[in-house]
Kinemage of the C-alpha trace (Angstrom):
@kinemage 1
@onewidth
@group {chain A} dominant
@subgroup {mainchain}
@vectorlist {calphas} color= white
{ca unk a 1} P 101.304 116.888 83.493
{ca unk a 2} L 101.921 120.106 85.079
{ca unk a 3} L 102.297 123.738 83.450
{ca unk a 4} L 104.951 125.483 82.757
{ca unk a 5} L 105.024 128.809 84.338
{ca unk a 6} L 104.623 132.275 82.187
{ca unk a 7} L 108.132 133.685 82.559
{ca unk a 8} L 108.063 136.453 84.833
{ca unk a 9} L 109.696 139.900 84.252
{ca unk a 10} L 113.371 140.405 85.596
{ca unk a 11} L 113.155 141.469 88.896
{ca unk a 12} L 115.044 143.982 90.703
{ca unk a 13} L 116.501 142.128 93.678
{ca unk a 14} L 117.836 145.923 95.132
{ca unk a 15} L 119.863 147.563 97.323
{ca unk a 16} L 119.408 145.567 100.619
{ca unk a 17} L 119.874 142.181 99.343
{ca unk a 18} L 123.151 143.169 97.247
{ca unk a 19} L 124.445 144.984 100.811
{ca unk a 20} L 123.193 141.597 102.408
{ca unk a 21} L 124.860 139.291 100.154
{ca unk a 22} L 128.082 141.822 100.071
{ca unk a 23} L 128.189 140.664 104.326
{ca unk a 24} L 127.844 137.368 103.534
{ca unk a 25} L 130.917 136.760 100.895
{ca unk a 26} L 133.132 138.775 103.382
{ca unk a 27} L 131.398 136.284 106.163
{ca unk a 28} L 132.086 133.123 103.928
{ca unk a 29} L 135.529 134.172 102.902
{ca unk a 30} L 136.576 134.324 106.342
{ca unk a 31} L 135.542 130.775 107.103
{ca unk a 32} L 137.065 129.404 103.915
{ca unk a 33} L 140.823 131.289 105.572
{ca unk a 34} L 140.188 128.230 108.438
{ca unk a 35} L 137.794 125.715 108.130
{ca unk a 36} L 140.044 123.451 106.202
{ca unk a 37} L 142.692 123.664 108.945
{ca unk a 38} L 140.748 123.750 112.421
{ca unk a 39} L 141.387 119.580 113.172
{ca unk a 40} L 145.056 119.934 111.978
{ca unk a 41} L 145.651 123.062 113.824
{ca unk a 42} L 143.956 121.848 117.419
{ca unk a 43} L 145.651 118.456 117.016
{ca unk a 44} L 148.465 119.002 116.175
{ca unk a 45} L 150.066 122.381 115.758
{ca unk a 46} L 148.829 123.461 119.260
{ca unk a 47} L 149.465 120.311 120.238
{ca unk a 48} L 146.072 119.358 122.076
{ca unk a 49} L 145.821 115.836 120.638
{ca unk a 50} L 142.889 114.325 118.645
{ca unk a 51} L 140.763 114.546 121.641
{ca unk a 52} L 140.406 118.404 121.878
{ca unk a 53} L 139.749 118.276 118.118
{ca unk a 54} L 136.942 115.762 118.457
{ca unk a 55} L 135.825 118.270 121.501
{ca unk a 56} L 135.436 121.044 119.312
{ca unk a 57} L 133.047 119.453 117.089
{ca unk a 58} L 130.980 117.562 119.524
{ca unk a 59} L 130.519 120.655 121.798
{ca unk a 60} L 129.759 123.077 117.855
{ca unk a 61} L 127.038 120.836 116.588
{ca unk a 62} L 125.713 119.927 120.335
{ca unk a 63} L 125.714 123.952 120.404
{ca unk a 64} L 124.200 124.126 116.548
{ca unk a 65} L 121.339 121.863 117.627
{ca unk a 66} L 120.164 123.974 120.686
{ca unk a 67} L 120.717 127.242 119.258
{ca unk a 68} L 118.907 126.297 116.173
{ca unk a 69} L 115.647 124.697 118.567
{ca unk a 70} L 115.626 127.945 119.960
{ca unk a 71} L 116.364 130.280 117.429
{ca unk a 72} L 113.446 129.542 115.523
{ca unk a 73} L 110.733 130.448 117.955
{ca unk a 74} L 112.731 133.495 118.986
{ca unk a 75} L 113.074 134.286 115.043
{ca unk a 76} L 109.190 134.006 114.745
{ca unk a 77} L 108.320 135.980 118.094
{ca unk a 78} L 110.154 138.643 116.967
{ca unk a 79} L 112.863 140.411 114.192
{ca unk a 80} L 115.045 137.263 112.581
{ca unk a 81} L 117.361 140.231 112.308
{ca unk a 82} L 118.585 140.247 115.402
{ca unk a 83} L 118.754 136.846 116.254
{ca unk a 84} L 120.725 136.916 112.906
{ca unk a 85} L 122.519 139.519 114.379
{ca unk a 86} L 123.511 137.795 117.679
{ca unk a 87} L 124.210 134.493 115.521
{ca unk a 88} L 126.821 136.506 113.803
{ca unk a 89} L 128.320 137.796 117.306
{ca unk a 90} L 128.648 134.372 118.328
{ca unk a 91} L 130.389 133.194 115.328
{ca unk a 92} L 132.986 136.425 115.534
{ca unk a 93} L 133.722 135.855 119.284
{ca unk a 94} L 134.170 132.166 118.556
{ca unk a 95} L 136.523 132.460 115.697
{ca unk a 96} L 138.528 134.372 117.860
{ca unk a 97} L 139.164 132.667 120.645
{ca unk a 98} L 140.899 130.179 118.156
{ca unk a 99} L 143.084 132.911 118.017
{ca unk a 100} L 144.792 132.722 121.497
{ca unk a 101} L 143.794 129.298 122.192
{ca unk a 102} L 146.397 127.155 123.806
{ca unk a 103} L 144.193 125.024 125.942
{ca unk a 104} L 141.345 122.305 126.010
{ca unk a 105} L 138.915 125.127 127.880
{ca unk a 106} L 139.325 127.187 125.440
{ca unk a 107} L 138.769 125.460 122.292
{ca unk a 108} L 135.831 124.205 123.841
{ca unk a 109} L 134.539 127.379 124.506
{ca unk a 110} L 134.979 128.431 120.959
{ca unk a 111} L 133.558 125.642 119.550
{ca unk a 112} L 129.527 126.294 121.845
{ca unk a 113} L 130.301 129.831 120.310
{ca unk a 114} L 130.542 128.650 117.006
{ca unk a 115} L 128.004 126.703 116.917
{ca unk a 116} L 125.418 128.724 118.681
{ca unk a 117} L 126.426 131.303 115.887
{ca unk a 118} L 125.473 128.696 113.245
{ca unk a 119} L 122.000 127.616 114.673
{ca unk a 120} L 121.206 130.999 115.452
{ca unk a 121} L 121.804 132.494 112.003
{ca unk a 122} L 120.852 130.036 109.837
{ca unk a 123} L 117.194 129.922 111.927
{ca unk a 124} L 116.975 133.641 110.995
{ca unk a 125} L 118.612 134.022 107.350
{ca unk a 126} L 115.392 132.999 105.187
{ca unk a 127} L 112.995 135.166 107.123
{ca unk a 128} L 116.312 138.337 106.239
{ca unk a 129} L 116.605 137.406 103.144
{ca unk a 130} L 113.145 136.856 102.135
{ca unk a 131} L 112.225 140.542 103.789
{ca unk a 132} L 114.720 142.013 101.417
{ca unk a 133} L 113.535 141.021 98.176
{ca unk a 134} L 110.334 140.910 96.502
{ca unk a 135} L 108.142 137.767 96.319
{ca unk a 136} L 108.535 137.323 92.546
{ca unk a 137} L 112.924 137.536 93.367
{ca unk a 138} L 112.782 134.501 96.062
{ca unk a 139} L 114.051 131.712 93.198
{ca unk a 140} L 116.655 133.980 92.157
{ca unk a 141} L 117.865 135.394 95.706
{ca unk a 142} L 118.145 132.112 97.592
{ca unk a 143} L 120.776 130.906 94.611
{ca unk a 144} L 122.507 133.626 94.315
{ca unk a 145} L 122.985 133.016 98.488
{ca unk a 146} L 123.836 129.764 97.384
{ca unk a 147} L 126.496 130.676 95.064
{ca unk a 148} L 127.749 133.570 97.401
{ca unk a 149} L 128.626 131.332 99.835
{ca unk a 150} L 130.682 128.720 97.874
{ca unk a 151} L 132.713 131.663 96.222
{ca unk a 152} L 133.570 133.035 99.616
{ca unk a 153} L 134.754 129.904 101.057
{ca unk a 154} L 136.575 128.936 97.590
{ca unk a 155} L 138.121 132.255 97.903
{ca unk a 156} L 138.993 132.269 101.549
{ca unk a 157} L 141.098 128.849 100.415
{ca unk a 158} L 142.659 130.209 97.910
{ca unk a 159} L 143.865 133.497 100.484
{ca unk a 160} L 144.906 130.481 103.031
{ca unk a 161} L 146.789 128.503 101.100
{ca unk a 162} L 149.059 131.360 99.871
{ca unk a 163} L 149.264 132.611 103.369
{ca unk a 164} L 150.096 129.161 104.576
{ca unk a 165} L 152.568 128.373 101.652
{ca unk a 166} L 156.304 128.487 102.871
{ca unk a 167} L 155.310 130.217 106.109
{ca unk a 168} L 158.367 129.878 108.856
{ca unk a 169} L 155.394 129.196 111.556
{ca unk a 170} L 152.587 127.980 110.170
{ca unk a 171} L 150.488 128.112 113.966
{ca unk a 172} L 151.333 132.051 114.029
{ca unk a 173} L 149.733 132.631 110.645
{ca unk a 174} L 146.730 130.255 110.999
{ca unk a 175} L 146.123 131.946 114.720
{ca unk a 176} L 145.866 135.359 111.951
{ca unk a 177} L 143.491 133.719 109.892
{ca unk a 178} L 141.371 133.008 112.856
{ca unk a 179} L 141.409 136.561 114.088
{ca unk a 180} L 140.494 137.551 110.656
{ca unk a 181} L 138.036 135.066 110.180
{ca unk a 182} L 136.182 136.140 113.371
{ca unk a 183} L 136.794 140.639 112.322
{ca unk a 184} L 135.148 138.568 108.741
{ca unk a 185} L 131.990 137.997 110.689
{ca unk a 186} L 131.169 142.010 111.886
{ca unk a 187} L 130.217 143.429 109.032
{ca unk a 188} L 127.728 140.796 108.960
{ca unk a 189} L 126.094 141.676 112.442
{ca unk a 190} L 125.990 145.304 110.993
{ca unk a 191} L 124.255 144.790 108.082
{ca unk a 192} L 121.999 142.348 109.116
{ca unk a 193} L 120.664 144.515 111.445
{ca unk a 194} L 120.782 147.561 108.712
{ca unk a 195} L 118.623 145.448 106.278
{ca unk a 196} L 115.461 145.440 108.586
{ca unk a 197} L 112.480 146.885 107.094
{ca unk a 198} L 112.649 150.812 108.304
{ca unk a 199} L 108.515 150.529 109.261
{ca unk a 200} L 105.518 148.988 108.334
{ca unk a 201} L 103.423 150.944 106.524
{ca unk a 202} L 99.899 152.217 107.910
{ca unk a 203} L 96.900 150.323 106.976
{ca unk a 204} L 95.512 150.487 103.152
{ca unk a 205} L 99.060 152.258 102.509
{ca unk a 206} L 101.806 150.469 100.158
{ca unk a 207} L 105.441 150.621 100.887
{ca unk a 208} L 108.539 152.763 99.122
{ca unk a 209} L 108.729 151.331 95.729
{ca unk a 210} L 112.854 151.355 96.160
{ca unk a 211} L 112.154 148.814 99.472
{ca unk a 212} L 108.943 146.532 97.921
{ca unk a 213} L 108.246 146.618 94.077
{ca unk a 214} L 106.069 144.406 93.485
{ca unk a 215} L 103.937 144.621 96.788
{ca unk a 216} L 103.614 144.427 100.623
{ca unk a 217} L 105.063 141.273 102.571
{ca unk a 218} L 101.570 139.557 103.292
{ca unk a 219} L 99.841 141.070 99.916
{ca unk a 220} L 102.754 140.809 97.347
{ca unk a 221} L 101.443 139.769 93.521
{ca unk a 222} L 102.830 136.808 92.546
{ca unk a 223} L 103.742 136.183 88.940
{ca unk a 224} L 104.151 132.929 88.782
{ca unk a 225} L 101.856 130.723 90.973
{ca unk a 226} L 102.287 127.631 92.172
{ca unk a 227} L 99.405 124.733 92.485
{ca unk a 228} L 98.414 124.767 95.641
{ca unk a 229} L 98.412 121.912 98.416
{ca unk a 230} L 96.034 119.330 98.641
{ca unk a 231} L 93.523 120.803 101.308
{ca unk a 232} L 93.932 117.869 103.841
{ca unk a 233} L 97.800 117.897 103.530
{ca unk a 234} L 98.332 121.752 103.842
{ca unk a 235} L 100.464 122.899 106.373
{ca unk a 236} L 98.456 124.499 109.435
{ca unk a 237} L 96.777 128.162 109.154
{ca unk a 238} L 97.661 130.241 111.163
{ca unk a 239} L 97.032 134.264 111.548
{ca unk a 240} L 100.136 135.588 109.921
{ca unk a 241} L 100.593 132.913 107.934
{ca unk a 242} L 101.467 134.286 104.357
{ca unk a 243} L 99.235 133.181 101.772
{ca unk a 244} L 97.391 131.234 104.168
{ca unk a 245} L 94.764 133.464 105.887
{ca unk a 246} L 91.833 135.053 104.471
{ca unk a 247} L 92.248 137.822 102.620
{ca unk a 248} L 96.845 137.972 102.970
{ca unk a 249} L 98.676 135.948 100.397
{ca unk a 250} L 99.874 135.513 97.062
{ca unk a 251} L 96.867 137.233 94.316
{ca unk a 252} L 94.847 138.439 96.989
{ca unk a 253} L 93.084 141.453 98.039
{ca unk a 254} L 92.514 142.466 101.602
{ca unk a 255} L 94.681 144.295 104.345
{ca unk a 256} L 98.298 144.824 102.493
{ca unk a 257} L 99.682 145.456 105.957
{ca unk a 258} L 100.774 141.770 107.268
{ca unk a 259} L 100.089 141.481 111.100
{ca unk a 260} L 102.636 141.472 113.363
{ca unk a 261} L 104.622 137.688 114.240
{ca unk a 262} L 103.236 136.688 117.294
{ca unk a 263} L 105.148 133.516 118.154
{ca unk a 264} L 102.213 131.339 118.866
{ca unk a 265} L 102.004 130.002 115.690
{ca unk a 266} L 102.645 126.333 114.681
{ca unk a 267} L 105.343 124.450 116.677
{ca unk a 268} L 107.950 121.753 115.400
{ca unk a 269} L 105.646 119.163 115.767
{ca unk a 270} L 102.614 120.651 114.530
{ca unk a 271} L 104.900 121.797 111.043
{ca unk a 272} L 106.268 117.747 111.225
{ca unk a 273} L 102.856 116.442 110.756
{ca unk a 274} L 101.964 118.178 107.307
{ca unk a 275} L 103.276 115.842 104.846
{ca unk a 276} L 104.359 118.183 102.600
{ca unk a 277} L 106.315 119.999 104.954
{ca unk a 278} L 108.444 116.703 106.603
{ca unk a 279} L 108.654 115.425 102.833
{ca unk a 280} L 111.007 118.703 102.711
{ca unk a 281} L 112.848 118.337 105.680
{ca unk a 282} L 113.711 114.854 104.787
{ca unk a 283} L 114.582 115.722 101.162
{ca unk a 284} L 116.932 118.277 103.079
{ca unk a 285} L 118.981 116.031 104.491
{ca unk a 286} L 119.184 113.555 101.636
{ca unk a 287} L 120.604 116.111 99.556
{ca unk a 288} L 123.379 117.029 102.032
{ca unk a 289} L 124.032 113.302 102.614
{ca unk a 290} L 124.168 111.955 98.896
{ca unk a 291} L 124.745 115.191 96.946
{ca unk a 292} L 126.817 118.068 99.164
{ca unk a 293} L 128.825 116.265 101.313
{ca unk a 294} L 129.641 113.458 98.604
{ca unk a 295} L 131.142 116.319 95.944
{ca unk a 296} L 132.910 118.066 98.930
{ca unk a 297} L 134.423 114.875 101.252
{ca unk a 298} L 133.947 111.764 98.599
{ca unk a 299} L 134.602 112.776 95.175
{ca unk a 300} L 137.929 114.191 95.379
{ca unk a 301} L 139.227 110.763 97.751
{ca unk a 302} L 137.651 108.784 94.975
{ca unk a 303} L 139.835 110.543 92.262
{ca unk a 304} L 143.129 110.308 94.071
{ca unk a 305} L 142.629 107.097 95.782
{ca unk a 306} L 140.966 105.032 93.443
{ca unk a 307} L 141.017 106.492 90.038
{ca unk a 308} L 144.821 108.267 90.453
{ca unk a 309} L 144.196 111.257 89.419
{ca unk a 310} L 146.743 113.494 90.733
{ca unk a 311} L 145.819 116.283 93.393
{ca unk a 312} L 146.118 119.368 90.413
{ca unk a 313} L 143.049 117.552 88.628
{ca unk a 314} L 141.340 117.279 92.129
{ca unk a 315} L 141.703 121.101 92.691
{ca unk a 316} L 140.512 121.302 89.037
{ca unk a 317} L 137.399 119.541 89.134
{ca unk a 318} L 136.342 121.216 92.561
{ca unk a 319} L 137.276 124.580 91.259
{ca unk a 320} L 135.010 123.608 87.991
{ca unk a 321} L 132.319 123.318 90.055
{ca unk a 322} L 132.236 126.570 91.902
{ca unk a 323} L 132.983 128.666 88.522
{ca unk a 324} L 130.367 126.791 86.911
{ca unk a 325} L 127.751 127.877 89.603
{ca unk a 326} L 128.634 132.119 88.943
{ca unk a 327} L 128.445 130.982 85.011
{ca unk a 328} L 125.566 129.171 85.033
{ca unk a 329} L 123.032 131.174 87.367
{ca unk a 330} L 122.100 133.706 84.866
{ca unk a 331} L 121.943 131.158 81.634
{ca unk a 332} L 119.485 129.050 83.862
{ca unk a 333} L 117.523 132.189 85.910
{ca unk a 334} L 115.047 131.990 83.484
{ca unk a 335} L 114.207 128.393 82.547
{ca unk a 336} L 114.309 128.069 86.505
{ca unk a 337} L 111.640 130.708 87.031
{ca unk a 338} L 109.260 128.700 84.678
{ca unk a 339} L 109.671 125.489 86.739
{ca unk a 340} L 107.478 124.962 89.710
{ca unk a 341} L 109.587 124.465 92.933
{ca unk a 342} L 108.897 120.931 93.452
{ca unk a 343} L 109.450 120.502 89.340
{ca unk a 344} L 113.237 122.076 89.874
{ca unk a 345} L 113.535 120.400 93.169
{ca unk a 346} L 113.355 116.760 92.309
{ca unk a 347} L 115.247 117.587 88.837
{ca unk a 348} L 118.596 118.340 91.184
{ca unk a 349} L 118.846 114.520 91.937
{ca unk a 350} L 118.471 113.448 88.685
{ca unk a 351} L 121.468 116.105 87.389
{ca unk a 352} L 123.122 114.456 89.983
{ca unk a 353} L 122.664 111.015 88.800
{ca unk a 354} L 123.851 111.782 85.443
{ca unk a 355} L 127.020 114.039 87.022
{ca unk a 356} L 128.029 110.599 88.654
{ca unk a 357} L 127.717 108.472 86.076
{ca unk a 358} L 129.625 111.093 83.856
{ca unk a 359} L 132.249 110.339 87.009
{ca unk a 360} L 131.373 106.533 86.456
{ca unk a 361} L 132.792 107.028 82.622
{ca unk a 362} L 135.509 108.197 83.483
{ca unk a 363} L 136.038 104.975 86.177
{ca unk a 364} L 135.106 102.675 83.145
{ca unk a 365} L 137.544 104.353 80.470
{ca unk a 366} L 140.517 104.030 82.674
{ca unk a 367} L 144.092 105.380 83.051
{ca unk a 368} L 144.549 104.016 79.228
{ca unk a 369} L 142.153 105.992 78.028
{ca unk a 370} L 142.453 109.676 76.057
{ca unk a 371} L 143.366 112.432 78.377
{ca unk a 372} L 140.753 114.190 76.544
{ca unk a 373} L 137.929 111.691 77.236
{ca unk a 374} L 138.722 110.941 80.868
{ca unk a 375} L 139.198 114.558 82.258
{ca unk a 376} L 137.000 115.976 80.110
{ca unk a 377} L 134.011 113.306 81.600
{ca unk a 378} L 135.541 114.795 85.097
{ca unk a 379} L 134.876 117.899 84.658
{ca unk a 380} L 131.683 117.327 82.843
{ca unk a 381} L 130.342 115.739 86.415
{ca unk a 382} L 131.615 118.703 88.159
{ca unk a 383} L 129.194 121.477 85.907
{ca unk a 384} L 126.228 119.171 85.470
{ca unk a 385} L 126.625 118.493 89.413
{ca unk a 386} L 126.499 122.521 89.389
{ca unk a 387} L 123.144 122.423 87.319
{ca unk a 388} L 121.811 120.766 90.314
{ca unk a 389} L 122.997 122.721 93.096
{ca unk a 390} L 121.307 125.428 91.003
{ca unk a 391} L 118.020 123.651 90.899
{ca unk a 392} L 118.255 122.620 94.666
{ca unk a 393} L 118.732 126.178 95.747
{ca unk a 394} L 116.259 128.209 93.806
{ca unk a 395} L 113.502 125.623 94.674
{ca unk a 396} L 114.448 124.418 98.264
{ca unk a 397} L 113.784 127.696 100.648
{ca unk a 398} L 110.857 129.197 98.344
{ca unk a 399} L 109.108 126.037 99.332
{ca unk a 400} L 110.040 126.537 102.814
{ca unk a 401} L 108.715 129.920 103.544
{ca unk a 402} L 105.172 129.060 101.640
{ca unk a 403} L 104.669 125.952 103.558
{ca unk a 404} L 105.536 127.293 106.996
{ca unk a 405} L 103.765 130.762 106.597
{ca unk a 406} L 105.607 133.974 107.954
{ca unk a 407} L 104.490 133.029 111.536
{ca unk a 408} L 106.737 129.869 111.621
{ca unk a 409} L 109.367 130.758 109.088
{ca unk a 410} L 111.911 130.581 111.472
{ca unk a 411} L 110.623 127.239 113.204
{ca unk a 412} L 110.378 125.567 109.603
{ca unk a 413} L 114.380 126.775 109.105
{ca unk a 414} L 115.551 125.945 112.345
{ca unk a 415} L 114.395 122.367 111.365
{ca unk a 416} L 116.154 122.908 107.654
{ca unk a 417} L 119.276 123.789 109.369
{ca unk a 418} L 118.692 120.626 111.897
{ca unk a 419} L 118.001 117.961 108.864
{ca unk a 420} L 121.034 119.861 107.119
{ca unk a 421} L 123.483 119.376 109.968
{ca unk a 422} L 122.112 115.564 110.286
{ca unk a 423} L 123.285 114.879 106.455
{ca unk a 424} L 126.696 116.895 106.754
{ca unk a 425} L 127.889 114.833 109.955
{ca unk a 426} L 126.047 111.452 108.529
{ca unk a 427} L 127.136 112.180 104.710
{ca unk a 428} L 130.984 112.231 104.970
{ca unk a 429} L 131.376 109.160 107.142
{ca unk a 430} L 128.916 106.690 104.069
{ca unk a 431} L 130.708 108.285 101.467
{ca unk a 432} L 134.535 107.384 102.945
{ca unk a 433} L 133.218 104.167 103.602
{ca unk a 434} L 131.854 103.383 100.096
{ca unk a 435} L 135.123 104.340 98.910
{ca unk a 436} L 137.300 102.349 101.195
{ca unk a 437} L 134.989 98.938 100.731
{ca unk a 438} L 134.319 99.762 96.983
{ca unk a 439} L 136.008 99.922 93.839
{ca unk a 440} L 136.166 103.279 91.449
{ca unk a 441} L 133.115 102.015 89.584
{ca unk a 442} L 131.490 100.613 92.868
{ca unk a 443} L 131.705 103.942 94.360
{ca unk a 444} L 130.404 105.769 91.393
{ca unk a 445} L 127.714 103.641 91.240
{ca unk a 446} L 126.795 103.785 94.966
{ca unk a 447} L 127.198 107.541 94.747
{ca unk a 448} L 124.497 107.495 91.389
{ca unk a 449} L 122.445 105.158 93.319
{ca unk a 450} L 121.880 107.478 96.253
{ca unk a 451} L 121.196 110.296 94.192
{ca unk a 452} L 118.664 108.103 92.490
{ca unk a 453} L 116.886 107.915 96.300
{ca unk a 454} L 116.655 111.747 96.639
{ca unk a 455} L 114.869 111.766 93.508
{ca unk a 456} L 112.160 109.611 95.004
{ca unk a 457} L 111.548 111.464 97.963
{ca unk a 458} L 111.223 114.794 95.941
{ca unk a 459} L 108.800 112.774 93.483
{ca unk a 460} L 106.633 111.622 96.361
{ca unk a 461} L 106.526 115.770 97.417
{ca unk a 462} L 105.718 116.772 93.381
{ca unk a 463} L 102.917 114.070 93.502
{ca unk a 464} L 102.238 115.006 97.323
{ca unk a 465} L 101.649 118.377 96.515
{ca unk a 466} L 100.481 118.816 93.037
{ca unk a 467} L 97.499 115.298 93.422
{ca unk a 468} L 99.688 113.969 89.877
């Protein structure tokens, strides 16, 4: 059975990750003004036809997937922040052009910008955010990223839909949004760059206390250990790896000054091969495909469709959700921090399990049932579905960035970001059709079901990883 962790002291997340995270609602926002809208407003209000529409997203995740393959090396060889940086120029140029656009060409064009922005940045963002916080913050910074990002795009809906309501021509305010949506995206590009670490600090020196409390990048203390990999299955060593070579890592003494990234550390393939590592990546794109996408595309056809609840209960449960993310990160923080990562990782699938089979209640009871009982099941699905998310995120990229060592981090999240696209374009498309071949409980119970599967693949990493 394995440990629970000594609770470690609150930790200080500071200045640059709160100016970070500040870019990133403003970033998020901006997407949630459009992203609801871009099919109906390519199709149809510029009057392009499905066909351009389709174009846009073939030509964004055909740009996603390239962008991402390179962005990682490029991320390793050198700062992530600026090919953060340029990821964020792409997306601001390519919101734009949505702007003006009144042709095929141009839509096209803005959807290779957006998606070069996408693969670019989110092949850099661990490796920015993990240089802003301290090693003992990682759990606590990658949700809070998590949780930034849903409020931004639940608030940029919100904006939208009051812009939108009642407007004479709703084209001329959505071609707004767009502009604003890409002006969203420079503050980003400016901070991101601002966040860098000012210099590394000569040898047998330690760094500002206000930039690194706890320690250096390659020598920082950590609080609350992990067991480590099996020694056959752990991922390749490599000279900057952190808390792989001699002497650098996690509890250890030697040179506090980590080397510089060289790029020629481990490739794709090479990072594939360690079990541990392509457990991860495939337990990435589960969760998108039975967890994410389902609450996001699935769920709310399910209610409507299937269960008739009308679309103010929809809006309800969905907006449940993303307030019970905000209120539940700091009740959880703690209990989280005590939890190994692969502990908290495989217990998101199984809070998912028992959200959908609170949704599965609900299917059962029926329209005859107690207001009460029914929506109150509803929403009890859409907070315990929360619980996970919560789990998923504080576990999912501190795993990431101990596996891949600081000389691949941004190989290892390139491929996240590839097995995350792969579940958001497969996800959507199961889910609709579980729904449309499937009755209320059916779905429920398919939905449960594939939950159920995550669970085993992030049990085979716990048991992988800790020899259990």
């Amino acid at each position: 059975m394995t440990a629970i962790r000594a609770t470690a002291p609150r930790t200080p997340l500071g200045r640059r990750f709160g100016l970070l995270m500040g870019a990133l609602l403003l970033s998020s926002l901006g997407n949630g003004l459009c992203f609801p809208f871009t099919s109906i407003y390519i199709s149809q209000l510029l009057g392009l036809g499905g066909r351009a529409a389709g174009g846009y997203f073939i030509a964004m995740a055909a740009a996603s997937f390239a962008a991402a393959l390179a962005g990682g090396p490029l991320a390793d060889r050198g700062s992530p922040h600026r090919v953060g940086a340029l990821g964020g120029a792409a997306l601001a140029v390519g919101y734009a052009l949505l702007a003006p656009a009144g042709s095929v060409a141009l839509v096209l064009a803005s959807g290779v910008c957006v998606g070069a922005g996408f693969g670019l940045f989110y092949a850099s963002i661990v490796g920015i955010v993990d240089t802003a916080v301290p090693e003992s913050g990682r759990r606590s910074a990658f949700a809070i990223r998590h949780i930034v990002n849903n409020a931004g795009i639940g608030l940029g809906s919100v904006a939208a839909g009051l812009a939108l309501h009642g407007a004479a021509t709703p084209v001329g305010a959505l071609r707004w949004l767009y502009l604003a949506n890409g002006l969203a995206a420079l503050p980003l590009i400016a901070v991101t760059l601002g966040v860098r670490p000012r210099a590394r600090p000569e040898p047998g020196t330690r760094p500002e206390p206000e930039e690194r409390p706890e320690a250096t990048m390659g020598g920082r203390t950590d609080l609350s250990p992990s067991p480590p990999l099996p020694e056959t299955e752990a991922p390749p060593q490599t000279p900057g790896s952190r808390g792989e070579a001699p002497g650098i890592g996690k509890g250890r003494g030697g040179d506090l000054t980590p080397p510089e990234p060289s790029g020629d550390g481990p490739t794709y393939r090479t990072l594939l091969r360690a079990r541990p590592m392509a457990l991860l990546i495939l337990a990435q794109a589960l969760f998108a495909i039975v967890g994410f996408t389902q609450i996001e595309a699935t769920v709310p056809l399910l209610m409507h469709d299937r269960m008739a609840v009308t679309l103010g209960w929809v809006s309800a449960v969905v907006a449940a959700n993303s307030f019970a993310l905000i209120a539940l990160q700091p009740l959880l923080r703690r209990r989280l921090e005590r939890l190994p990562e692969t502990v908290s990782l495989a217990a998101g699938p199984v809070l998912w399990t028992g959200a959908f089979g609170c949704g599965l209640g609900a299917a059962l009871a029926g329209e005859a049932a107690p207001a009460a009982v029914r929506y109150g099941l509803l929403l009890a699905f859409a907070v315990i579905f929360a619980a996970g998310e919560l789990m998923y995120s504080s576990a999912f990229y501190p795993l990431l960035l101990r596996w891949s060592g600081e000389a691949a981090v941004g190989r290892a999240s390139a491929l996240a970001s590839l097995a995350w696209n792969l579940g958001t374009a497969s996800g959507p498309p199961i889910g609709l059709f579980v729904v449309a071949n499937a009755s209320a409980t059916g779905s429920w119970l398919a939905l449960a079901l594939g939950a159920a599967a995550a669970f085993t693949v992030a049990a085979a990493l716990h048991s992988r990883t800790t020899g259990s």
